[in-house]
Structures are given as C-alpha cells and as structure tokens.
N, C-alpha and C positions, 0 to 999 in steps of 0.2 A: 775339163769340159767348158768350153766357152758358154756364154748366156746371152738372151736380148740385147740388145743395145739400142736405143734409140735418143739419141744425145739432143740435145737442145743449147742454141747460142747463148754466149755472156749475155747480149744485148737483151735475150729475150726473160733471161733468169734476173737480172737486173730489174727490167719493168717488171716483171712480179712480184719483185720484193716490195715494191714500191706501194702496191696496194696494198699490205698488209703494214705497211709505217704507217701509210695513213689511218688505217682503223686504230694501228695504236698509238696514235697521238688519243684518241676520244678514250683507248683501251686503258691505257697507262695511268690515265689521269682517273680514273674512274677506280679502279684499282688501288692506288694510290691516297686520293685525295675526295674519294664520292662523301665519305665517313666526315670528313673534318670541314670540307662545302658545307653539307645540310643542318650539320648540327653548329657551326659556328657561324656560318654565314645568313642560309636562312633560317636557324633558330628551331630546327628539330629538336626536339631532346633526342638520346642515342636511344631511346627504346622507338622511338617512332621511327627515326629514320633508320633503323634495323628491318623495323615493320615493312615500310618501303621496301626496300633491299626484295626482301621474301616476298611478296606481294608481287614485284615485277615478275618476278621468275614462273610463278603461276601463268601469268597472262604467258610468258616464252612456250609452256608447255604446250600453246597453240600454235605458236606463230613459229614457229622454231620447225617443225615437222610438213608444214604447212607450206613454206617456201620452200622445202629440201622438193617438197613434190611438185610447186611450179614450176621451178626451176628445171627439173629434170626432163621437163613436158613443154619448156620454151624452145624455138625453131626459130629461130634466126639465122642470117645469114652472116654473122658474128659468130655463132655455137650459140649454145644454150647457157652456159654461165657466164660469159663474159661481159653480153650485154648490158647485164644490170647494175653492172660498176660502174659506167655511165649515166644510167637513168637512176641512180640513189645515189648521185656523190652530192649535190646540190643540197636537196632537203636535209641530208644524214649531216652535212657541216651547219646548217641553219637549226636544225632542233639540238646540235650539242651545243653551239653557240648559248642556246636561250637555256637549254639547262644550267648553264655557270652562271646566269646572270640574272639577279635577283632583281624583283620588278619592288621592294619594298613597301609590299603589303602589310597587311593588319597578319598577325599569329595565324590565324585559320588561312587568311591568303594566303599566306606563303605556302603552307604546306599542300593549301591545294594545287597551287602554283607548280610544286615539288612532285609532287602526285604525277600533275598531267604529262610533265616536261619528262620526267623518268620514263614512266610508260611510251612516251614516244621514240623517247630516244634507241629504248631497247626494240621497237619494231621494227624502227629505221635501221636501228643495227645490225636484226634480222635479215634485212633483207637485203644488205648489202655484202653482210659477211659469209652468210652461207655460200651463196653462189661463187664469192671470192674464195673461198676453201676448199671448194668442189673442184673448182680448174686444176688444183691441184695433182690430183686422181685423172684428168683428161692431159693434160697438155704433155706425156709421155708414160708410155709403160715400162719405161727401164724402172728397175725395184732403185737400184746404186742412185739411177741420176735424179730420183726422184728425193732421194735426201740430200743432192745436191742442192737443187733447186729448194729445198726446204733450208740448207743451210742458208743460202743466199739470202731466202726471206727473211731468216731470224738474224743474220748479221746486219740488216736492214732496222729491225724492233729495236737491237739492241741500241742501235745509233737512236733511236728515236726514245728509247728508256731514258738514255743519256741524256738526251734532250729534256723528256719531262720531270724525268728525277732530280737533275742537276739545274734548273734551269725556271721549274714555276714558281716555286714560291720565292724566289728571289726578283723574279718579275714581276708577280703580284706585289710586293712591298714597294717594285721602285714605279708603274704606273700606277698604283696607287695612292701612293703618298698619306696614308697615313690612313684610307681609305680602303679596305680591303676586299668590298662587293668591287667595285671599280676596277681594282686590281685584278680582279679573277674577270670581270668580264672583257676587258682589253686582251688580257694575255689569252681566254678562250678563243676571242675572237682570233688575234694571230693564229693559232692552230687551228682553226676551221676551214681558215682561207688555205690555209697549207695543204690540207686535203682534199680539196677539188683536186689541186694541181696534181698529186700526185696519182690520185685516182685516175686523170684523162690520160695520164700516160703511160700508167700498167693498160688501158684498154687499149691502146693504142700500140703497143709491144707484145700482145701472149695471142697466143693460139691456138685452139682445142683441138686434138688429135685420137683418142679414143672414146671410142661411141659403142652404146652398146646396141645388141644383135638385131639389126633392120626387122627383122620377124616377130621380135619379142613383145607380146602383146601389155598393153598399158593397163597397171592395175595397182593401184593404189593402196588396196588391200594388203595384197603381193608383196608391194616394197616391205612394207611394216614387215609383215609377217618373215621375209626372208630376213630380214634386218633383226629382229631380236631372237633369230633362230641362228644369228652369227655368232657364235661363241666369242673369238677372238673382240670383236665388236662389244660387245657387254662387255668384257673385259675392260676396254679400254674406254668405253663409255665410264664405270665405274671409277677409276682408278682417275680421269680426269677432272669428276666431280668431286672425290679428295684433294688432286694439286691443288685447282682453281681455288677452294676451300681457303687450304693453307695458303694462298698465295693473297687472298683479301684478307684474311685475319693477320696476316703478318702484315703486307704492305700498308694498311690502313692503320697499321699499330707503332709504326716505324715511325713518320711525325710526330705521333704524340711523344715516344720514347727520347727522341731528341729534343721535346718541348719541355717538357716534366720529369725525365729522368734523367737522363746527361749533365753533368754537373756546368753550368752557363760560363763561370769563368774559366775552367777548364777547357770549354770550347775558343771561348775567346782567345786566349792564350795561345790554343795550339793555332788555328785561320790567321794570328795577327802573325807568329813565326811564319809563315805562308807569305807575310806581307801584303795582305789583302786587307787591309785597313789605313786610313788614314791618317795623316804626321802632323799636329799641327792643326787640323781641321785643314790641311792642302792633300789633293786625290793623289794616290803616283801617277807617273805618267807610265808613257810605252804600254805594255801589257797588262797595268792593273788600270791603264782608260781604259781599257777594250774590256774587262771583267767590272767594270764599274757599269756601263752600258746593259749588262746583264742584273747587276743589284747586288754585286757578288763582295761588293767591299763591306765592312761592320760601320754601321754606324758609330757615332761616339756613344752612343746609352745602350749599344748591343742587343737592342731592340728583335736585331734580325740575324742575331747569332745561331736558335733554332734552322733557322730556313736556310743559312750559308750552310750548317755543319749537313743540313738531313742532304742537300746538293751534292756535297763533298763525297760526303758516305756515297749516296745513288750512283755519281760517277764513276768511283772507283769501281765500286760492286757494278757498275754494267760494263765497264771495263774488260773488267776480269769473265765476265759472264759471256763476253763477245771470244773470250781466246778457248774458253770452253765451249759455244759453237762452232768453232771454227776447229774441234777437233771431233765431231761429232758424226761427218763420216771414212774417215781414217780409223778409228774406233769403231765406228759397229761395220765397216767391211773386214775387220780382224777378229772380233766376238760375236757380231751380230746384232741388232739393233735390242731384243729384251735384254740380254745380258748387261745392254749400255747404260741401258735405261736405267734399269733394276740399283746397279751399282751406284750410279749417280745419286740416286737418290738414298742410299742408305752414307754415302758421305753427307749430303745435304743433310739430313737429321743429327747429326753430331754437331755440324755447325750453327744450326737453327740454335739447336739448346743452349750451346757455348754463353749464347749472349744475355740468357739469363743471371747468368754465375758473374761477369762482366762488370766491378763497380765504376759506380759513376761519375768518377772523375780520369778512369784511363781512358783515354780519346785514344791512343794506341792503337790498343786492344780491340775496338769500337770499326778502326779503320781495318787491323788483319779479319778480323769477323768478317766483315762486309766484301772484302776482297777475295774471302775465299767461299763464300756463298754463293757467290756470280760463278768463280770457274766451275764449284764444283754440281752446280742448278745445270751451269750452261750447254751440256753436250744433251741434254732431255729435249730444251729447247726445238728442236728440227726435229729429232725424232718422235718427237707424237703424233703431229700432224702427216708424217711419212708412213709411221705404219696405220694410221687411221685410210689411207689408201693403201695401203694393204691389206685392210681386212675388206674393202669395196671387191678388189681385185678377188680374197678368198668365197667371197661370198657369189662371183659370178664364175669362177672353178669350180665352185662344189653346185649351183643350182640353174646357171645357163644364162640367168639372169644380171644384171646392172641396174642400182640406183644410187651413183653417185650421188647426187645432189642431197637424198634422203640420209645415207650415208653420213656423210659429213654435216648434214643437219639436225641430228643427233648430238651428236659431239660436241658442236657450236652449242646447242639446248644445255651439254653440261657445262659446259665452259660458263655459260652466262645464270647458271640455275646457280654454280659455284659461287659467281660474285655475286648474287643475291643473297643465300645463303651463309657467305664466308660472312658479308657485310650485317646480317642480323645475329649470328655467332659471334660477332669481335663487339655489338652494342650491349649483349646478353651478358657478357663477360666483364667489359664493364662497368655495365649497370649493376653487375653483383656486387664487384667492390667499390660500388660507390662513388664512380666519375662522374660527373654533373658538366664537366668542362671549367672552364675559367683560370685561371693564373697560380691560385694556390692547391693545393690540392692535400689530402688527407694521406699516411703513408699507406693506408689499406688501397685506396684509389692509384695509389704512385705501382703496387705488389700486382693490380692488376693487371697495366699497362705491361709490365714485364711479361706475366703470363700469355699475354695476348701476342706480343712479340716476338716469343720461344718456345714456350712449351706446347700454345695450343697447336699453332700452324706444325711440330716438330709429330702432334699428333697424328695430324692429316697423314702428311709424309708417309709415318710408318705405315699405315691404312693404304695407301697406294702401295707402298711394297708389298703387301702382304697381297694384295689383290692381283698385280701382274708377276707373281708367282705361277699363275694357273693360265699368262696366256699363250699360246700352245705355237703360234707362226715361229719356227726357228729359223736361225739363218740358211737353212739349208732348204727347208721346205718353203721359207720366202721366194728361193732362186727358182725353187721347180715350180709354183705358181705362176711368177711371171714368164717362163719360156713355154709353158703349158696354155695361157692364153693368147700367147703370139702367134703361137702356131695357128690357133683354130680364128684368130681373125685373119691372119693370111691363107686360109681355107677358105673364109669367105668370102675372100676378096677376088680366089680362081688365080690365088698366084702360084 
C-alpha cells in the first residue's frame, strides 16, 4: 500500500537545519558550560547557581505555552511560524552575548547580573525556538520525510556540538590569555554573530505547508485541553524532561571530570603523541598552525590540558553521534521510530555508566566511552522532534483540531524545564559531596563528580525508557494517521 508523499528540496531541508545550529550554538554552550560560567566566572556558589537553573524554568512554565499560542494565532504573509525567526534572531544573539560576559560586579552584582541576563535569555529563547520547532510539523505531512528533514537538522547540531564542544574552551584560553571572563566574552561574541546569519537564512529557505481547518474555531482553552488529553504527547512530554535531565547533569559534569578526575599527565601525554604541542617552545607548522589558531596546542605548563582533552573527547563523541543520525531513518523506516528510540537509549545507559568504572589515567578508554556514546545517543537525536509532530498530527485525527505551535510548545517547556532542573540536580549532587570548585579538591568531592557524570544522567535514561514504554503511535498506525489526514485536507481543498 503506497502512503502520502509530500517531499521537500535539499535546499530547503538545508536552511532548516540552519536554524536549529543556530539556537544551538546558545543550546550547547548552555548545556555544556552554563554550570562552570556562573560558578567559576561569575562566582555563584553551585548551590545558587543550581537555584538559578530552577528558577528560570518556573518563569518558562509561562512563557513556554504562551508563545506556542501566539504563534499559532500569527498571520502573516510568511506563515505563522517562520516569521519570528527573523524578528528574535537580533535580540536572542545580544542577550546570550551579555549572559557570557561578566560586567565585574561586587558578589550580589554579579548574581544579580546572572539573574537578569538568565531570565532573558530563556524568554528570548522562547520565543525564537518554539515557533522554529513548530515549522517542523507544517512544512510537510509526509510522517518518513519529516524525520528526513529532522535528520538534516540534527546533522546540522551535531556539526555545531563539534564546534562548541571541541572548540570553546580552547578559545576561551587563547583570546583570553590568561583572562578567562574575556575569554568567554570574545568567544560568546563570535557565536552570537554566527546566529543572526544563520537564522536570516533558514527564513529565507522554509516554507509552511500545512494549516489547520480554516473553520476551526480559536480557543485557547481548547488547545490546552486537547493537548494534555494527547496521550502519545504526555508521553513524550515526560520522557523528554528525563533526556534533557540526564543530558545537563552529564554534559555540565564532563568538564569538571576532565579537570578533576582525568589523570593531567596522562592527558598530556596522550594530545602531545597527537603532536599538538610544542618543540622547543617553536609551534608546528602546516596543521598544528591552523589548530594553534583554535588554542588547541598544550601549553609548556599544561595549563590547558583539561580544555584540549574535554575538545578531543566532545569531538569524537559528536563525531560518532553525527553517524548515529545519520542512521536514524533507515532504522526507524525498518522498526519504527519507538522501537528506535527505545533501543537507543537502553544502549546509551550501559555506556553512560561505563565511565564510572573508567580509572583515571586510561585516556583510551575515556576516548572508546565517548565515541560510543554519540553513535549509540545519535539515532534519538531526530526522532524526537519527528514524533513530537506526530503526536500534533495524532491529536488533530482523533479531535478535528491543530495546534501546532502549542504542541511543540510544550516540549520546547521540557526541554528547557530539563536544563533548569538538570543544572540544579548536577549542583545538589555536588554540593553533597562537597565541591566548592577550585584546583584541589577532596576525594569525596572528586566520588562526586563521577556520580554526576554516570550514574545520575544513566538514571534519567532509564526513567525515559521506562516512560516511552507506554507510548502507543506505532509504525503502522503512524502511516495510517498521516494518509488519514491527507485525505480529508484534500477534501477540503474540493480536490
């Protein structure tokens, strides 16, 4: 039995992907590096800037639902979600800009500083990324080409993982110099500018395609209501706000475990066989100029042997994470997208924990970890956001009705309630055992960081399995959803 088809150009899956690199340039780094900014740069303790973390995600529980319903009620002559990728690419690069970069206040300034600049960032973030997640669900109703197009965007992230994983704290150290507010605000700055560009020309490339039913009357209420009465939806609502979880308690736990636990001449050792280091106090030339330019050589005092080795590691692991998107739907057109999903992540729990057990001097081991974390994470990657339009599409099969933008507004809420919460969960954890920050550290504080890197994020994980256990869209009743709403919009169309 043949199915819909409504296929969409490289050129145009290309510019889509592009807005989404750009949110995660602000995504990544936030993820990554929000933990190890506030408390080392501007001088949180980790229980405050935990506090933070939690704190923002209340304010999201407005603004998050809030846009999903402007959005769906904008009229332009653009569509309704695409406009605003233009109208918030400006300010959303200017307030992450001033997040990274510390105005060097007194104690209370800073954090009030911290306060303000957080809260903005995540409304701005609001309000650019919902409606960028919502096109998702419009710009085709093929179920297959919509995890295309999902692959494309995630093979886009990963390029751009690569980038912030492998790539900022190595810039921080070299426009720094020895400075490392300065550091983080230069290198912010470059990724800010990055993201206009890339934002004007995802709007300039996509195009909204399904709309929902010209009759269907506007109610706000309505959306809500049909939206938590979506089973599939709560499902995956749930089950995101685990990943996201484990995805800030690990990625926020990963620098320190490179700074604190990794054994420093051991790292040295293995980057300097790399030949990324210098002879003599003379740089190589050929390819280690061109990786010097990035910050990527060791100093002579190894100063910045953490920040090469955590690069090394992020690169590989999104590497590998890119060949695990890129098998994401080839795989769930043969199993189906839960079965994919599902699988994927009960390997990623094996590998998560692995790196507990991991001593601190195999950099090996350190590197297979990391390399099989990314492929075996990577096939999830596109499929969330693919069936998160699919449970829009189940929800306007079963009740007549569409709100996309609510929809996916939702989700974006967990997604971002995640790294609030991931980021007060990874300060709670080591404020138990006793990290304070600074250079030496206690082995109960060192027991922590381990924790925080494997076992808890290996937590989440399971918690996610156990949840999209129950959620019900198979691949067969995926197919007859989408040929079931084609139809009755070429019904209404009087084709």
């Amino acid at each position: 039995m043949g199915h819909f088809h409504q296929k969409l150009s490289f050129r145009e899956k290309v510019g889509y992907s592009l807005g989404d690199g750009a949110a995660n340039l602000v995504f990544q780094v936030l993820m990554a590096y929000q933990f190890m900014f506030f408390t080392q740069i501007l001088g949180l303790s980790p229980k405050a800037a935990g506090l933070l973390f939690l704190i923002g995600r209340f304010f999201d529980a407005f603004t998050d639902p809030a846009m999903g319903f402007v959005a769906d009620r904008t009229k332009t002559k653009w569509g309704r979600f695409r406009p605003w990728l233009i109208w918030s690419a400006l300010p959303f690069a200017a307030i992450f800009w001033l997040t990274f970069t510390s105005p060097g206040w007194s104690p209370t300034g800073q954090m009030v500083y911290a306060y303000l600049m957080y809260f903005l960032l995540m409304a701005v973030y609001t309000v650019n990324n919902v409606p960028y997640c919502a096109l998702n669900g419009v710009m085709t109703g093929d179920v297959d080409e919509r995890t295309s197009l999902s692959t494309y965007r995630f093979v886009c992230v990963t390029i751009v993982s690569f980038i912030v994983q492998g790539m900022t704290l190595p810039l921080v150290d070299k426009f720094g110099q020895g400075d490392d507010a300065k550091g983080w605000s230069i290198t912010m700055g470059i990724f800010a500018v990055v993201t206009i560009f890339l934002f004007v020309i995802c709007f300039f490339s996509v195009k909204e395609r399904v709309e929902p039913d010209p009759d269907q009357q506007s109610s706000a209420k309505q959306d809500m209501l049909d939206t938590f009465k979506n089973r599939p939806w709560v499902i995956l609502f749930s089950a995101t706000l685990m990943i996201f979880i484990m995805l800030v308690v690990r990625g926020g736990s990963l620098p320190l475990f490179m700074e604190h636990i990794a054994d420093r001449q051991s790292l040295a050792d293995f980057i300097g066989s790399m030949g990324l280091q210098s002879v003599d106090g003379v740089a190589p030339t050929g390819f280690g100029k061109f990786l010097n330019a990035f910050g990527y050589l060791l100093k002579p005092d190894h100063s910045n042997v953490p920040g090469v080795a955590y690069g090394i590691m992020g690169m590989l692991g999104t590497f590998t994470m890119f060949l695990g998107v890129l098998c994401s739907k080839p795989l769930s057109k043969l199993f189906g997208k839960r079965m994919v999903f599902v699988g994927s992540l009960v390997v990623t729990t094996f590998v998560t924990l692995w790196l507990f057990y991991i001593p601190s001097t195999n950099v090996r081991a350190m590197l297979w970890q990391s390399a099989l974390w990314g492929l075996a994470y990577g096939p999830t990657v596109p499929l969330l956001w693919s069936m998160i339009a699919d449970t829009a599409d189940y929800s306007e099969w079963k009740t007549g009705r569409r709100a996309t933008g609510f929809t996916f507004a939702g989700v974006v809420f967990a997604l971002k309630f995640g790294l609030g919460v991931g980021g007060y969960i990874q300060g709670l954890i080591l404020a138990q055992y006793g990290y304070e920050g600074g250079a030496e550290l206690a082995e109960r504080a060192m027991t922590g960081i381990r924790v925080a890197s494997s076992v808890a994020p290996a937590a989440f994980i399971i918690a996610a399995v156990a949840i999209l256990l129950f959620y019900p869209i198979s691949k067969e009743l995926n197919y007859q959803i989408g040929d079931d709403l084609a139809k009755r919009r070429k019904e209404r169309a009087g084709e």
